[in-house]
C-alpha positions in Angstrom: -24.2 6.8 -7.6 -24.1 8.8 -4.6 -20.1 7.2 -4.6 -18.0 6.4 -7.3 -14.8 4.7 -8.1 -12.3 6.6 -10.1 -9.5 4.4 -11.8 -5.9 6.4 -12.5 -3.2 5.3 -14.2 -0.1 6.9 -12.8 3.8 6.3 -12.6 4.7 3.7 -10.8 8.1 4.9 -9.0 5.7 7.4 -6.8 3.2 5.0 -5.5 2.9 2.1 -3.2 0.2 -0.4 -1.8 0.9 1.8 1.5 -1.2 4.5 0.0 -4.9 2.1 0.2 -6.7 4.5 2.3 -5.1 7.6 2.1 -7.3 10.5 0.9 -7.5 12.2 -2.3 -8.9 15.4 -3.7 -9.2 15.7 -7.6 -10.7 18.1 -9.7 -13.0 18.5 -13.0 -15.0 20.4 -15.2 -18.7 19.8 -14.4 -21.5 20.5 -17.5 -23.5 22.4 -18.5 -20.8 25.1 -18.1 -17.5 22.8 -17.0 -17.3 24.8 -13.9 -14.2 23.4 -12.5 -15.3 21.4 -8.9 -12.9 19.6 -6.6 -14.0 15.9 -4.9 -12.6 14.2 -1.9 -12.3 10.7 -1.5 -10.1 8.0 -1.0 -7.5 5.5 -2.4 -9.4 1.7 -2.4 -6.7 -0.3 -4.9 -3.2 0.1 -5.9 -2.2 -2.6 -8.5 0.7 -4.7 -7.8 1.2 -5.5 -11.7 3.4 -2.3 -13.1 3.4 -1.6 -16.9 6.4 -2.2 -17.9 6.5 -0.8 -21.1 5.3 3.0 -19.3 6.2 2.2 -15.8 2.6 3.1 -15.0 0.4 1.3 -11.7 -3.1 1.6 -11.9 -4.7 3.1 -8.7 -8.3 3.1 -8.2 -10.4 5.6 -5.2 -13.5 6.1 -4.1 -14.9 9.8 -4.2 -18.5 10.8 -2.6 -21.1 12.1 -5.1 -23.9 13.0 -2.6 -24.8 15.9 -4.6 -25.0 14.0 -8.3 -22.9 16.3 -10.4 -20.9 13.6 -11.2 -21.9 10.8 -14.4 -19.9 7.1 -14.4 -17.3 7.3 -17.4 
């Protein structure tokens, strides 16, 4: 658990397979007190398949989790 892979759905006109690689910093609350934290990682996937219906691409990345705060799901 010390990395885990984040999956995204996002829209599809701003993103490429050009992007596998690039780094990425997100954010989230962390328990017991949701204490927002920020985590670094980077872009592994970018679907080729769009959703039509949305316009969406899922885009998955890697983020370290060295220190544990973070849980799968």
């Amino acid at each position: 658990m010390d990395r885990l892979r984040l999956k995204c759905i996002l829209p599809a006109d701003s993103f490429d397979g050009s992007l596998v690689g690039k780094p990425v910093e997100f954010e989230t609350g962390v328990p017991p007190n949701g204490e927002t934290m920020r985590f670094r990682g980077r872009i592994t996937f970018v679907s080729p398949e769009v959703i039509l219906q949305r316009n969406e691409v899922t885009v998955w990345a890697e983020v370290e989790n060295t220190d544990m705060k973070l849980r799968p799901n």
